[in-house]
N, C-alpha and C positions, 0 to 999 in steps of 0.2 A: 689591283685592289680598288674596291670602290670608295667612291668620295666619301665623305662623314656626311648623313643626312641630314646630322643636329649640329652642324656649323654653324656658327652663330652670322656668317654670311648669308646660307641657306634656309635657316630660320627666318633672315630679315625679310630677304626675297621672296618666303610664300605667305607670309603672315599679310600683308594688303592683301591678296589673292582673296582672303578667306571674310573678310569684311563687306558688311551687304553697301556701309554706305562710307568710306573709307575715314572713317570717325573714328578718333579714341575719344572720349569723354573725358577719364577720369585715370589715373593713376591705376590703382584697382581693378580698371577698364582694360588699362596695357595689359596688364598682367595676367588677367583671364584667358585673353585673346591670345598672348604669348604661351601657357601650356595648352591651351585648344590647338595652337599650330604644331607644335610638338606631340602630342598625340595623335593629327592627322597626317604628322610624318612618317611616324609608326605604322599606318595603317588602321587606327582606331577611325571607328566611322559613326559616325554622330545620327542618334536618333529623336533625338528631343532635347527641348530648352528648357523644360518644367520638370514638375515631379510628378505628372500622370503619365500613365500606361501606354500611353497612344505613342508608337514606335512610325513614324517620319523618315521620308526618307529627304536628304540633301545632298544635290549633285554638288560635287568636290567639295564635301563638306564646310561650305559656305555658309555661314552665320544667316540665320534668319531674321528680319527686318526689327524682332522683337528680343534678342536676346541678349538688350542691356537695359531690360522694363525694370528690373527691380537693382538696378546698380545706383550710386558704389557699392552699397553696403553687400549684396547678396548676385551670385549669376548661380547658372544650373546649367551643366552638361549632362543627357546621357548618350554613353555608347556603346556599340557592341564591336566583335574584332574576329575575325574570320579563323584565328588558332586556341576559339574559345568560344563554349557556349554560354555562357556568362553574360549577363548586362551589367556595366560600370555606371554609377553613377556618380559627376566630380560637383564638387562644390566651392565657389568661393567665396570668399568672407571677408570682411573686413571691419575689425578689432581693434579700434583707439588705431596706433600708430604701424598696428602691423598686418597683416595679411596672411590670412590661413588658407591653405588648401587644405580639401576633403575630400577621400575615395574611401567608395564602397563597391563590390563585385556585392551585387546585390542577391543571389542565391544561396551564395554561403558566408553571408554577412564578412568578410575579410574586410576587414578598415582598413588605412593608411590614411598618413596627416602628414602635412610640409607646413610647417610654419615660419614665417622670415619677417624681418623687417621692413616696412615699405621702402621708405625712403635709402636702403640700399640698392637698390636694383632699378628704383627710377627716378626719374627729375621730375616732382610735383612743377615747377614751374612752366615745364614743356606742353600740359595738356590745360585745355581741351586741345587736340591736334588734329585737324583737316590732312591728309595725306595728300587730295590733290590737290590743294592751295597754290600757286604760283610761288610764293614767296615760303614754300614750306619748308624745315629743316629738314635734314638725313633724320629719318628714323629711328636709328641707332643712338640718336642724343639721349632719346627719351629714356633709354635705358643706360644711361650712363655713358657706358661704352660697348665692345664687344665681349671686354674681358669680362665683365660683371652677366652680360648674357651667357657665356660660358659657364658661368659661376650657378647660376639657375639653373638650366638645363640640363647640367647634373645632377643637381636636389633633385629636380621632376624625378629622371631618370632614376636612382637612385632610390627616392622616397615613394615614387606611384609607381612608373611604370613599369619595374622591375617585380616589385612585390606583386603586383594584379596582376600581370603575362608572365611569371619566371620563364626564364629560354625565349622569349619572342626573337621569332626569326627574320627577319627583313636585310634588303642586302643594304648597305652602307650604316647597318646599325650593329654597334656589339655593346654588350653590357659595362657594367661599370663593375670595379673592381670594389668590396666593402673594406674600409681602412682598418686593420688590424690597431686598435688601443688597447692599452694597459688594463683600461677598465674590462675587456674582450677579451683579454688573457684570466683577467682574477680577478671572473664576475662577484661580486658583493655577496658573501655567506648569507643565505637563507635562516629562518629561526632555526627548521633544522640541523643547520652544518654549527650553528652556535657551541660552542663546548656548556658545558652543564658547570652551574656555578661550584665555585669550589665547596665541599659541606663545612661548616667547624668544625674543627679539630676538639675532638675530646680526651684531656688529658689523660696519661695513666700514671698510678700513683707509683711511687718507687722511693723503697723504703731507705735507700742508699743518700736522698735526695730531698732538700727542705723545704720542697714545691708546695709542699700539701704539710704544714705545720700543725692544722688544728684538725688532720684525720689522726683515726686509730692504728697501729702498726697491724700490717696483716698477719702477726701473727697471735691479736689477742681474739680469740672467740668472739663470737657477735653478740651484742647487746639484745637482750628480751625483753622486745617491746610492750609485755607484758606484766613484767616484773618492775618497771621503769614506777618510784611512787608506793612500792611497796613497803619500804623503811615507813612511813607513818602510819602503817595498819598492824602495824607491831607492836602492842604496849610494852610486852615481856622483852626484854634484850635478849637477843642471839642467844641458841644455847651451845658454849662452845665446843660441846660434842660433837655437834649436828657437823656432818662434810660440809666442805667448802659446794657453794653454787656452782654451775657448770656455765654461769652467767656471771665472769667479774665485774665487781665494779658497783655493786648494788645496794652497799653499806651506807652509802652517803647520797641519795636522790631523796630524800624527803624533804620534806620544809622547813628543815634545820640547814639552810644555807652556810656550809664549809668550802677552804680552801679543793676539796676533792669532787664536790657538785658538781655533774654534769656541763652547770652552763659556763663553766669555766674550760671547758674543753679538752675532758675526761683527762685530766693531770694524775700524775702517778701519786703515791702516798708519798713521799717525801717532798711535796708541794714542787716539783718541778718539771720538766719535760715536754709535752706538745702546748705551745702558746703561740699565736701570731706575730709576724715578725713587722707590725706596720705600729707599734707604737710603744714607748717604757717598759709597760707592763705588758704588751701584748697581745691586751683583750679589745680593744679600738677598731674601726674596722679602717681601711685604708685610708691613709691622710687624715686620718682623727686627729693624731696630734702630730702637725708638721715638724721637721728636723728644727733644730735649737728652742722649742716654743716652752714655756711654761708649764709644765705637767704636774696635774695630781694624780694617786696613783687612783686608780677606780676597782682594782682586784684583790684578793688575799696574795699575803707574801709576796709583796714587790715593793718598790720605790727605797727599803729599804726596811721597809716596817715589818717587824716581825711577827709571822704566822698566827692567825687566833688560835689562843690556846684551847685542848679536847674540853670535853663538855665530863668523860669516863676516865679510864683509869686505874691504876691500884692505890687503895684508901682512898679514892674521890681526889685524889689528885688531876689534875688536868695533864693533860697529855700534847705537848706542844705542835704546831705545825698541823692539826687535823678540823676539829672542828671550834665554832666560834664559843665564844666564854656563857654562859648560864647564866641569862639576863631577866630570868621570872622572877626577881626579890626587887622590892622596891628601892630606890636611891637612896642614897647615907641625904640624913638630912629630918628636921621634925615635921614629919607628912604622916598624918594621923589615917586619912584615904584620899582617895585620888579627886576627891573635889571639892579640898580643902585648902 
């Protein structure tokens, strides 16, 4: 079996190789220079250090005298690679505290991005770094250790140069395996996969049941929104020949407000039956009058007080529990007219 190319031994020992003037500059600097060596251990072959057209050729892919003119902040690799006809363009970056890589297979626009923190992967205090200095340290300080070159090299690996070559074939190189997470098992529902919110529920009435107190039972015929008002265009009383309406309930909507009026919530003739169940009398709308509180009544026939008496009758008798008392005569009392 052959040796691993991207040893982080191997890696140390070609990356001088590839350096025109055996200088790191800058932190940023290491770090460019460290995936350019990893991609020229793959076989990626470098054609330029900008972003024009002009395809260059570099024996052993050796850095040209100019390509750390725009560092720290910015380098530029392009390359091409002999199991692809494809041109790569890499770029590197540097963002406040951390360091971005950027690849693009420039024909068919495919991205990829590595982004890491600087200061994980190298010792700001190591650079600037002369490689052939007399007194110069191992290499490998600069980047921490090995294990942390490890630790990169499979991000590269991983995050570029898998996606831009999938299958690249070189001997002492294999791919990396992607970690199966939970997140990779049960990716995050789409709006699509969303379930649909639940609708409200629209009650149904059931006559069995005191859900619905101030509806009409379904079994009295429906009210004729037509006839609704028609008691006051009557002068003549009912003639009580005449058949009963096919519309109950129509004797008491005019503007002789009775306990059987409509807005009392069509109560039966013996003043009792559908009322609401949130207050004394019933007619309040919820929490109108709190439990223990002081109540007056506000309705006919409640609190106690008994029903106003009919307005008709036999001999002009009043007729209890129906309609209110016959209030057109003036007050007991010496009131000659009303604006005296």
């Amino acid at each position: 079996m052959a040796n691993d190319i991207l040893d982080p031994a191997a890696i140390i020992s070609l990356l001088p190789t590839l350096l025109p003037q055996k200088t790191l500059s800058s932190s940023q600097a290491a770090l460019a220079v460290l995936l350019h060596t990893v991609l020229s251990a793959v076989a990626f072959r470098l054609v330029g250090v900008d972003d024009t057209q002009t395809t260059n050729s570099y024996p052993n892919n050796v850095l040209p005298e100019n390509w750390d003119q725009h560092g720290p902040g910015n380098f530029t690799f392009r390359y091409k690679h002999d199991q692809s006809s494809l041109e790569f363009i890499v770029k590197v970056s540097k963002l406040g505290d951390r360091t971005v890589f950027n690849a693009i297979a420039v024909e068919n626009n495919k991205a990829v991005s590595l982004d890491i923190t600087t200061n994980d992967f190298v010792s700001p205090s190591f650079f600037p770094h002369h490689l052939g200095a007399a007194d110069a340290q191992p290499l490998v300080h600069g980047y921490i250790s090995s294990t942390r070159i490890t630790d990169l090299v499979s991000q590269f690996k991983l995050k570029i140069v898998q996606p831009l070559i999938p299958g690249l074939r070189k001997e002492g190189y294999t791919e990396a395996s992607i970690p199966v997470t939970s997140s990779s098992q049960a990716p995050a529902p789409t709006p699509a996969m969303q379930p649909a919110p639940a609708q409200p529920r629209i009650p149904r009435f059931n006559p069995d049941e005191d859900e619905f107190p101030l509806r009409a039972p379904s079994h009295f015929p429906p009210r004729n929104p037509l006839e609704i008002g028609r008691r006051d265009l009557d002068p003549i009383p009912r003639n009580p020949f005449n058949p009963p309406s096919v519309f109950p309930g129509g004797d008491d909507d005019g503007m002789f407000v009775g306990p059987n009026h409509p807005i009392f919530g069509m109560r039966g003739g013996n003043g009792s039956g559908m009322r609401g169940p949130w207050s004394p009398d019933g007619f309040l709308p919820p929490m109108g009058a709190p439990p223990g509180a002081r109540f007056d009544p506000i309705g006919p026939g409640t609190g106690g007080i008994p029903a106003f008496p009919g307005r008709g009758g036999i001999g002009g008798r009043p007729r209890p529990g129906l309609d209110p008392d016959n209030d057109e005569f003036m007050p007991p009392g010496p009131h000659s007219d009303m604006f005296s």
